[in-house]
C-alpha positions as CSV (number, residue, x, y, z in Angstrom):
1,X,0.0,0.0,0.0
2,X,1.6,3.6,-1.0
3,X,-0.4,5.1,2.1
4,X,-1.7,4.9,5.4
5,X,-4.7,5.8,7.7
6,X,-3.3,7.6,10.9
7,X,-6.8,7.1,13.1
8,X,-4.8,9.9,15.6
9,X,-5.4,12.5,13.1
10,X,-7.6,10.5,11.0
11,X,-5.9,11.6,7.9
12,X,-4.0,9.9,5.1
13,X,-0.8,10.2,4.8
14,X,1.8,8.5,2.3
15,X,3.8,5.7,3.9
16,X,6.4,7.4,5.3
17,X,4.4,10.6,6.7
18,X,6.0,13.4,4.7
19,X,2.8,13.5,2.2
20,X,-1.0,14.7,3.6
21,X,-2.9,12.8,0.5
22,X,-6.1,13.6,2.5
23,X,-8.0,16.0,5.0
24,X,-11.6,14.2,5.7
25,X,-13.8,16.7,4.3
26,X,-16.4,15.5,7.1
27,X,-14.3,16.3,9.9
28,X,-16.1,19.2,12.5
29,X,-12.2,20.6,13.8
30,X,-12.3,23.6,12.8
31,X,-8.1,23.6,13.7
32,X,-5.6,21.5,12.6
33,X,-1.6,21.5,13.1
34,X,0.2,19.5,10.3
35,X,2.9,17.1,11.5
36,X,6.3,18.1,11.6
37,X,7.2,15.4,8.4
38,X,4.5,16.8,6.5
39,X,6.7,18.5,3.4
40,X,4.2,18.0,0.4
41,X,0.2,17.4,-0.2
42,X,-1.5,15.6,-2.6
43,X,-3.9,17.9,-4.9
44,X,-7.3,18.9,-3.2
45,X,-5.6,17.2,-0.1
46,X,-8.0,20.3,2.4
47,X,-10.6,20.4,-0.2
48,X,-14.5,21.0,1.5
49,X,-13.0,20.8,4.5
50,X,-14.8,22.5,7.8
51,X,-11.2,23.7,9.0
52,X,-11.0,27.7,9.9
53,X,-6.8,27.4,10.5
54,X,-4.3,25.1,9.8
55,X,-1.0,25.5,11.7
56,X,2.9,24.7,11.3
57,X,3.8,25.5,7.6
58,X,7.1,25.9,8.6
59,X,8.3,22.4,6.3
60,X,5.9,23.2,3.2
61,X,8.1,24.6,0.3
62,X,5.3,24.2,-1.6
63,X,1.4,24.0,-2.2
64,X,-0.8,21.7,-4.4
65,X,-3.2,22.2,-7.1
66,X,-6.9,23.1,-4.9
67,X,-5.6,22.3,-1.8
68,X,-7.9,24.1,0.6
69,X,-10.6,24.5,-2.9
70,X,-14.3,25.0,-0.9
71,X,-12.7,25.0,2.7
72,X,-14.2,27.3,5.2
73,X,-10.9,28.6,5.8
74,X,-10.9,31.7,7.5
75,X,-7.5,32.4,8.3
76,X,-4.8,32.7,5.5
77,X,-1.8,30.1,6.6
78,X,1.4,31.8,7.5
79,X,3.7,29.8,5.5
80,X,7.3,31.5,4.8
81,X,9.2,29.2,2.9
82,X,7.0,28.7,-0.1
83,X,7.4,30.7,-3.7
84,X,4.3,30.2,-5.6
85,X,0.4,29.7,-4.7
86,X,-0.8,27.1,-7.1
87,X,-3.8,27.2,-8.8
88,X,-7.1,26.8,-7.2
89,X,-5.2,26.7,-4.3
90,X,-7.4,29.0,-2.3
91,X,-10.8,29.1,-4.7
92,X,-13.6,29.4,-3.5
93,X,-12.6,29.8,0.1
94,X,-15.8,32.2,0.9
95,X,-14.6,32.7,4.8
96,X,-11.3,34.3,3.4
97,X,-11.6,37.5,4.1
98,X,-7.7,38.9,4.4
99,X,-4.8,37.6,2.7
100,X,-1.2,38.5,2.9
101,X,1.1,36.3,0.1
102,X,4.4,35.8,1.8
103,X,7.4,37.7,0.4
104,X,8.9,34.7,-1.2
105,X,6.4,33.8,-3.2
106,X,7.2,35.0,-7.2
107,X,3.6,33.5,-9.2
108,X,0.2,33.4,-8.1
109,X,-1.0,31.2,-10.9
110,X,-4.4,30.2,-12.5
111,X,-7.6,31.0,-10.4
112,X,-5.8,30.7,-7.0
113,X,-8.0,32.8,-4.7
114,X,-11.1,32.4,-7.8
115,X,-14.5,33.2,-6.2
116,X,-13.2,34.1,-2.5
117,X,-16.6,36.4,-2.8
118,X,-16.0,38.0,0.5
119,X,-12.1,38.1,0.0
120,X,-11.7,42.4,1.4
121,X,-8.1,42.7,1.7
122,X,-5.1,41.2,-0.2
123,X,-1.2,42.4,0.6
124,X,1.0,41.4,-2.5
125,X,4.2,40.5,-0.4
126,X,6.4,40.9,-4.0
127,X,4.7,38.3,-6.3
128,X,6.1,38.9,-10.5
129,X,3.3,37.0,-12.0
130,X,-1.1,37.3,-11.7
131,X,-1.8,34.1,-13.6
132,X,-5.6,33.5,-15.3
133,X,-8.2,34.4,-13.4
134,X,-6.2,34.4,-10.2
135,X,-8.5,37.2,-8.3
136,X,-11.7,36.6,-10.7
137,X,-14.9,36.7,-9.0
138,X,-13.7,38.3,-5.8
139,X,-16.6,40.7,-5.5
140,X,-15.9,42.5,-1.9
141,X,-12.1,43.0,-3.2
142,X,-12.2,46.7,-3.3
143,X,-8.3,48.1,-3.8
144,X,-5.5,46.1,-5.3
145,X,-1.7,47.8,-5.0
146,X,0.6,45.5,-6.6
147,X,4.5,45.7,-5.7
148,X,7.2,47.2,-7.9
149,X,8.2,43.7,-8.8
150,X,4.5,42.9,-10.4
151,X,5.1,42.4,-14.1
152,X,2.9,40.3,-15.4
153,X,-1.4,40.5,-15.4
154,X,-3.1,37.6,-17.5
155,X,-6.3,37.1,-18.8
156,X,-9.3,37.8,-16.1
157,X,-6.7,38.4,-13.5
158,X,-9.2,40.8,-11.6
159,X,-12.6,39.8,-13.5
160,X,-15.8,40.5,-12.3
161,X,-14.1,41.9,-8.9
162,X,-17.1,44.5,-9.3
163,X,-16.4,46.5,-6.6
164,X,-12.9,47.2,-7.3
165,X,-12.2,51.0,-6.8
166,X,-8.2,51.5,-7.2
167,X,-5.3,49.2,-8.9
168,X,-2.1,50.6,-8.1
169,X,0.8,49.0,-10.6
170,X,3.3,50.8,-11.6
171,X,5.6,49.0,-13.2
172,X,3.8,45.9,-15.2
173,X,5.0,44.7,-18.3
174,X,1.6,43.1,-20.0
175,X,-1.7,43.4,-19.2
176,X,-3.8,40.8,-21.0
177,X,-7.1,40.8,-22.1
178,X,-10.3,41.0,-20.3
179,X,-7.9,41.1,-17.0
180,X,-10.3,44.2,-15.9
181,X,-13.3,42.4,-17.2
182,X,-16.4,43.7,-15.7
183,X,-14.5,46.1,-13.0
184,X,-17.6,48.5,-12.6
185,X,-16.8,50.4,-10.4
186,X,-12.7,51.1,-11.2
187,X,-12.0,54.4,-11.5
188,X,-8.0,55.2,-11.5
189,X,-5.7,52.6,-13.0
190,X,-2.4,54.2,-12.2
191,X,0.7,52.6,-14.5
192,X,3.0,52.7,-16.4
193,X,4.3,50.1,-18.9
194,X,8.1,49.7,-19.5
């Protein structure tokens, strides 16, 4: 067998620990602090789950493809040693309300915080690169001031984030299309493309 039930945690984990394959979605913790030989997850491995926090990033270098997708996570992780949120990572995470990308992290790729409807508040840290869709849908997302090291805007980056007022970038490199796609209510795009 290539994994193993831990009835302590009741999660699965690979066979020798260092993998999370799986979160139960139907567990009611609303808390959970990953083992210290947890160093990777399997894709969706938090997906629908009930948890508001989950603790002690300190091993991850790296997160999956919809790992917390449909959580009720309400509290962004603090994880310092990773250097890209992968796609639909974080979509729709509806209880996310503030989120601060750590500063090591370079991409924010394809629909990573998609429909976090009630997503306020986003610091940049220094990302390079909005993939697709990335911030699409987030409809309570009212000001966006990306770093000096943002280059890079695709497609429906900020899409349907209706009650977007301000995007501060000043030193981007390519917008692409439809990246402001249904922005009623923005007003002042302030940049300048090199």
């Amino acid at each position: 067998r290539w994994f193993t039930i831990y009835k302590r945690w009741n999660c699965i984990y690979n066979k020798d620990k260092t993998e999370l394959v799986l979160y139960p979605a139907g567990k009611t913790d609303e808390v959970f602090t990953l083992p210290e030989s947890v160093k990777s997850f399997s894709n969706y491995a938090f997906a629908y789950s009930k948890l508001k926090r989950v603790e002690n990033f300190d091993n991850i270098k790296e997160l999956s493809y919809g790992l917390f997708m449909n959580s009720e996570l309400e509290e962004f992780p603090k994880m310092e040693n990773i250097q890209e949120i992968a796609s639909y990572a974080f979509a729709y995470c509806n209880n996310l309300k503030n989120v601060t990308i750590p500063l090591r992290v370079d991409d924010v790729n394809d629909h990573a915080f998609y429909y976090c409807k009630n997503l306020e508040e986003v610091d940049f840290g220094k990302i390079t690169y909005i993939g697709t869709a990335a911030f699409a849908q987030c409809s309570s997302l009212k000001k966006a001031v990306l770093p000096k090291t943002c280059r890079i805007l695709e497609g429906y980056a900020f899409s349907n984030c209706k009650k977007l007022e301000l995007l501060i970038a000043n030193h981007l490199e390519r917008i692409e299309s439809y990246a402001f796609n249904k922005c009623y209510s923005l007003r002042l795009i302030h940049e300048s493309i090199d």
